[in-house]
Structure formats: C-alpha cells, structure tokens
C-alpha positions in Angstrom: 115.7 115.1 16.5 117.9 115.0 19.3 119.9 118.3 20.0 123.7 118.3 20.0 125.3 119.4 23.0 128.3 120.6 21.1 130.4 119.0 22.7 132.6 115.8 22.0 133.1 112.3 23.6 136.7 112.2 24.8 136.2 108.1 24.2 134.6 107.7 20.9 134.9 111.3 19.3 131.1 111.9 18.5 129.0 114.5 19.4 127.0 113.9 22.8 123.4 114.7 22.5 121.4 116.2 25.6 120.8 114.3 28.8 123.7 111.7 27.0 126.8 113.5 28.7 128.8 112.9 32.1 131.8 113.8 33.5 134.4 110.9 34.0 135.6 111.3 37.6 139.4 110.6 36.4 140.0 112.7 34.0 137.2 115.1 34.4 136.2 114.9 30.3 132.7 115.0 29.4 131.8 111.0 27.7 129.0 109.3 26.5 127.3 107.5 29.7 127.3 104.6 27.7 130.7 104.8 26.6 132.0 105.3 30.0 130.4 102.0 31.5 131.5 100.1 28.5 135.1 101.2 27.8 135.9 103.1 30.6 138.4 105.9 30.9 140.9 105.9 28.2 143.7 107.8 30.3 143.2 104.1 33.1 142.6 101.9 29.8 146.0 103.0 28.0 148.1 104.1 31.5 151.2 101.8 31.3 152.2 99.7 34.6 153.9 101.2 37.1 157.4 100.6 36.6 159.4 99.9 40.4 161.4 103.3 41.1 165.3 102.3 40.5 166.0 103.9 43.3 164.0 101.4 45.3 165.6 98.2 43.1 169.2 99.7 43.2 168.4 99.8 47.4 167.4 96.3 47.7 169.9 95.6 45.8 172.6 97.4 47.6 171.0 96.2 51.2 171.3 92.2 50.1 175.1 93.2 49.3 175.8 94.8 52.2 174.3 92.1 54.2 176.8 89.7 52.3 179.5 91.9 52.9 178.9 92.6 57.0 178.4 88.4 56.8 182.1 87.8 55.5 184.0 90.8 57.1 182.7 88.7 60.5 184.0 85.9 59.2 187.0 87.1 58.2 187.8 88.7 61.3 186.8 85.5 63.2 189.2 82.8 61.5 192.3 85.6 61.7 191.6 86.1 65.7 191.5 82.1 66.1 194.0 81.5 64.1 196.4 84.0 66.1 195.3 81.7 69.8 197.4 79.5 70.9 194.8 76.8 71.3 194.2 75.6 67.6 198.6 75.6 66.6 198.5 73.6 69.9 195.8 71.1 68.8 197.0 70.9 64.9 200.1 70.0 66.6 199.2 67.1 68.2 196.9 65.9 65.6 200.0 65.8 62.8 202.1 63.6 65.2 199.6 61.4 65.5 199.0 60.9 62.0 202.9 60.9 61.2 203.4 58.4 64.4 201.1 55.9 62.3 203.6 55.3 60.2 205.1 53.2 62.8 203.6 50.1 61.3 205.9 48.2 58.7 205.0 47.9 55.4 204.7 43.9 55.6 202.4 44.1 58.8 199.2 43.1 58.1 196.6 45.8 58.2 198.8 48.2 58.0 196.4 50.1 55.3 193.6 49.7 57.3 195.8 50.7 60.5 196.8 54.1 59.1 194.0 55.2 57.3 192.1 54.5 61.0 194.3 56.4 63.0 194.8 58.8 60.4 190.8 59.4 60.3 190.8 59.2 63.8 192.7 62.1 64.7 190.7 64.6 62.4 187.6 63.4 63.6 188.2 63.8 66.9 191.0 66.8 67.3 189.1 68.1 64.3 185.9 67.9 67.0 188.2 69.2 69.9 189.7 72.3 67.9 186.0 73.0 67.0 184.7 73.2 69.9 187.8 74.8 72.2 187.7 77.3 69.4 183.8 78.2 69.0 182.4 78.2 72.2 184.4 81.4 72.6 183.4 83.1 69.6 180.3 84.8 70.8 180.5 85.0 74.8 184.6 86.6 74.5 182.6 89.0 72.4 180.2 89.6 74.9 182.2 89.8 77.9 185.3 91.9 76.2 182.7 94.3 75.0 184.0 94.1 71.6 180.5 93.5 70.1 179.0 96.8 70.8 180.9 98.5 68.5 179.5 95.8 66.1 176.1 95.9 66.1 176.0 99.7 66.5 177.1 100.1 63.5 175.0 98.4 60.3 176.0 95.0 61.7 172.7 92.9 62.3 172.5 90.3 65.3 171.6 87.4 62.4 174.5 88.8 60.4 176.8 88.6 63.2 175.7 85.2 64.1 176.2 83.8 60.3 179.2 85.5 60.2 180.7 83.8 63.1 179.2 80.5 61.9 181.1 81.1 58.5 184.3 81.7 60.5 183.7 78.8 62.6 183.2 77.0 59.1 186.3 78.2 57.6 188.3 77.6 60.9 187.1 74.1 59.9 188.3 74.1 56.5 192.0 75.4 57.3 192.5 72.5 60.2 190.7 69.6 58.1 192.4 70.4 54.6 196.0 70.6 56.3 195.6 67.2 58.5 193.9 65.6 55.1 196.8 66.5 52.9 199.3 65.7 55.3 197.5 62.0 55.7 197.5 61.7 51.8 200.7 62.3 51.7 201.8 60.2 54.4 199.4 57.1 52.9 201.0 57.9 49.6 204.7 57.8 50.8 204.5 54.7 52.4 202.1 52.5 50.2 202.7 54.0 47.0 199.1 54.5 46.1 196.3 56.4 46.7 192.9 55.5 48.0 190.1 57.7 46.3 187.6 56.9 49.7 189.8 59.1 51.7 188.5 61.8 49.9 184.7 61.1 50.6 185.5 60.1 53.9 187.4 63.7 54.9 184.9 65.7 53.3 182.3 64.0 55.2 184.6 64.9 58.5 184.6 68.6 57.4 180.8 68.5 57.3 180.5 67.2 60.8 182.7 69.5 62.2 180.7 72.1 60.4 177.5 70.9 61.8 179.1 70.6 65.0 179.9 74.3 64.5 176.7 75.1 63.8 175.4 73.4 67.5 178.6 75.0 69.3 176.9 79.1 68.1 173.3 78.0 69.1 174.2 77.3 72.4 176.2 79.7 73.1 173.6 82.5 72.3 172.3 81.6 75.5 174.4 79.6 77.4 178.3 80.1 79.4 181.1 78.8 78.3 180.9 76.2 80.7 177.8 75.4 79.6 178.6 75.2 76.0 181.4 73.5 76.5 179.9 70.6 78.4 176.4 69.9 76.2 178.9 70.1 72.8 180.9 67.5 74.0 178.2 65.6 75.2 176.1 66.0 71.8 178.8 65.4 69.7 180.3 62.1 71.7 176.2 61.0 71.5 176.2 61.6 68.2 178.7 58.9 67.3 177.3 56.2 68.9 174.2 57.0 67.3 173.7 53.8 65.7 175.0 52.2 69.1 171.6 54.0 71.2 169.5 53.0 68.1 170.5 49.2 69.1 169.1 50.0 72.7 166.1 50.4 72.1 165.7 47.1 69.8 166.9 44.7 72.7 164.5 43.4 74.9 166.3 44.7 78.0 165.1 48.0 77.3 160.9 48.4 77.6 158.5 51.3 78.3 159.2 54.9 79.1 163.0 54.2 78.9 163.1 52.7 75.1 161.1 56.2 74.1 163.2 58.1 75.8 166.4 56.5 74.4 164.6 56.6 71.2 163.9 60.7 71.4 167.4 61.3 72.3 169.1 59.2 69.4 166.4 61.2 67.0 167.0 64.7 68.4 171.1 64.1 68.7 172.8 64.6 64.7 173.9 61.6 63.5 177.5 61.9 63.7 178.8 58.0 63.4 176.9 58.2 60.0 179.2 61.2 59.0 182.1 58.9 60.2 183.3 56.8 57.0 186.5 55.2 58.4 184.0 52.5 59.4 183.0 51.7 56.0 186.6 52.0 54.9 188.5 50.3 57.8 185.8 47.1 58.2 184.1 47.7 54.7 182.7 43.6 54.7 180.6 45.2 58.0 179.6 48.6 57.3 179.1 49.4 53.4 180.9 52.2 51.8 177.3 53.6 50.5 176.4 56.9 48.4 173.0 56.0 49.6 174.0 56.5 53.2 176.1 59.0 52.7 173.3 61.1 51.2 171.1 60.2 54.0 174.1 61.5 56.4 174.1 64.6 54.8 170.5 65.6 54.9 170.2 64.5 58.0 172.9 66.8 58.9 171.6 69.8 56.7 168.6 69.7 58.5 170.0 70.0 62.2 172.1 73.0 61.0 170.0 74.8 59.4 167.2 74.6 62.6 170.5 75.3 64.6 171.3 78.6 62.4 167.8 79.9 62.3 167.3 79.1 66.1 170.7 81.2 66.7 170.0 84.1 64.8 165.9 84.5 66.9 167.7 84.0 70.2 170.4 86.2 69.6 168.4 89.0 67.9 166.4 89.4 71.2 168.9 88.6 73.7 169.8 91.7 75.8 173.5 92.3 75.7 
C-alpha cells in the first residue's frame, strides 16, 4: 500500500502518495506530477485575459484627438491669415467680372449657353489655379522665414500635423473662392436663360478637386523648395496637366520616335491629369468629348492617388527638414 503524504493536490483535491508530489513553479502548491503535465496550473488555466489599462485606451484616445485638434486649429488659422491678404480679394475680384462680363452675349446669339457656361468655367479653373497657387506657395516658407513656426512645433504641434493642417487650409481656401465664383455663375446662368443646368454642378466640383490637388503639389514642394521655385514648377505642373491628353497625342504620331516618345510618355504619366478634371469640355463640345461618370471616376482616382503620394511625401520631408 502506498503511504499518504498527507497532503492534498491543489488540482484534483486527492491525497498525494510518496514520490507522487511536486511543487508547481507558479503557484508554489504541491500537485500530483501527473496532474500538473496534464491540466497544468489552475491559477494560469482559470486567470482571465489581461484587460488593456484605461488609462492606456483613454491616452490613445486622447492623443488621436489632439492630433485632430492641432490638424484643424492649423487650418483654421491658415484660411483666416489668407483670407486677410490682399492677394485672393484681388484675384476673386477679377474672376467675378469676368463671369458677370459673359453676360455680354444676347440672348438670341447663338451659343450663347455654351459661351457663358465656357467663360464662366474658365475663370474658376484658371483664377481658381492662380489664387491657389499665389496663396499656397507662401504657407509654409512665410512661416519659415517670419519665424512664426517655432513657436509651433515647440509646442505639441507635430511637423506632419502642421503640414496637413496647412493642406486643410489650402483646401478650405479652395472651397471659399470656388463655392462663391460657382454660385455667382449659377446665378448669373439662371438670370439670363431661365434655367438651370444640373452639369455645372459636376463640373465645379470637379474644379474644387483640382485645385485641391493642385494644393496638395503646391505644400510638397515647398517643403523643400523657395518660393521662386515653387512658384515656377506649380505653374508649370499644373499648365502640363491640362494638356494632358494633348502630350498623350505626342507620343502616338509618327513624328515623335525613340528616347523622345518615352520621355514625353513619362512626363504625361508622372504630371496629374488635370484636362480630365476639366469638364467644360464635355459640356461646352459634348458631341466631342462625352460627359462620362466613367471618366469622371477615372479623373478622380487618378487624382486621389497623386495627393495622397504628395501629402505623405510632405509630411517625411518636412519632419526631417532642419528649420
């Protein structure tokens, strides 16, 4: 008969017999051997999960909305000091009278539709364009060069934050100029014709979108270029950009051969599409270009994609740029 040794298995609750016991290295109970390879400590078997510390949740938590809030105060604080120059009343200025001066055309003269919608369209994609970039290439460099960022990022401001923030700005900027010209074209269209053309309303929020991906161009650059510089290469990408389908056409003549038709092809590939953003075509000379949701769609992806490589690009270079 085997002796007892008195003593209890914390697992199964019998006795434990000589040369049967062990001590569990977690809880420091004597077991059964056997019991202890097969079940294995109760106190690990029955320990709930580790629930995550609500202090830790309630700190991510509080960082993402901080983040948020150190994005829009930039933003905020970008589209009031722009709106205050000089140089966007200036340009809004100019682009109304050229929409109102539109009106010109009589109401029996033929194309006079087409005429106004083209001009109208015209003058917020291109002063829409101008106010963009005369207004963004300064957002980061005046910051820079005044000093005035310092103060910024010393305090719980992030580079990235600051950079989205003044993209958001840039973005809103946008908005304020495009919505104002836009209604004032409805109007004017409305007015005069007595109707209202549901494309217009496609076709400027395409323009917003362009100018917002122009935006997004006009911060990259200026992470690491002057205002010279930025000035320059946003004009140049942005008047590329709309003849986009104009370089495409290069490259399928048979004037154009060899290293030259690649490197027209790179450039129409690594430019944004702009001219594809650009619907007064489909709306002014609709039997040529197609007013197309198809297209449309394409425009915008393909205009997604360059901002968001333009945003992320931004925020690297300017988180190790040396101020």
């Amino acid at each position: 008969m085997t002796d007892n040794t008195g003593i209890k298995c914390k697992i199964c609750g019998d006795n434990i017999a000589t040369g049967e016991e062990t001590k569990c290295e977690t809880c420091n109970e004597s077991v059964h051997v056997k019991c202890l390879q097969e079940k294995g400590c109760p106190d690990v078997v029955s320990r709930p999960a580790p629930i995550p510390c609500a202090a830790v949740t309630e700190s991510s938590f509080h960082a993402f909305t901080l983040s948020i809030r150190n994005v829009f105060l930039v933003a905020n604080n970008t589209i009031v000091g722009v709106t205050r120059g000089v140089v966007l009343n200036v340009m809004m200025v100019l682009a109304m009278m050229m929409i109102i001066a539109s009106t010109s055309t009589t109401l029996v003269e033929k194309g006079a539709r087409e005429m106004l919608m083209d001009t109208g369209l015209a003058s917020i994609s291109v002063l829409g364009a101008m106010i963009a970039i005369l207004t963004g290439f300064t957002l980061i460099p005046n910051e820079i060069e005044n000093r005035t960022i310092y103060p910024i990022v010393s305090k719980p401001v992030r580079r990235w934050q600051f950079v989205l923030g003044k993209f958001f700005g840039a973005a809103g900027i946008n908005g304020i100029t495009t919505g104002i010209l836009s209604i004032l074209l409805m109007v004017v269209y409305a007015i005069k014709f007595k109707e209202f053309d549901s494309r217009l309303v496609m076709a400027v929020i395409m323009l917003y979108f362009m100018q917002v991906v122009l935006s997004s161009l006009i911060i990259f650059f200026s992470t690491f270029m002057s205002w010279i510089g930025t000035i320059i290469v946003s004009m140049v990408v942005w008047a590329l950009g709309n003849y986009s389908y104009f370089i495409k056409e290069l490259t399928e003549g048979d004037g154009v051969t060899g290293a030259t038709k690649y490197l027209i092809m790179f450039v129409q590939k690594a430019l944004p599409n702009f001219q594809s953003m650009d619907l007064r075509y489909a709306i002014v000379n609709e039997h040529v270009v197609k007013f197309s949701p198809h297209d449309i769609g394409l425009a915008f992806v393909n205009g997604s994609i360059f901002l968001i490589i333009a945003l992320v690009l931004a925020s690297i270079i300017f988180s190790y740029r040396e101020l």
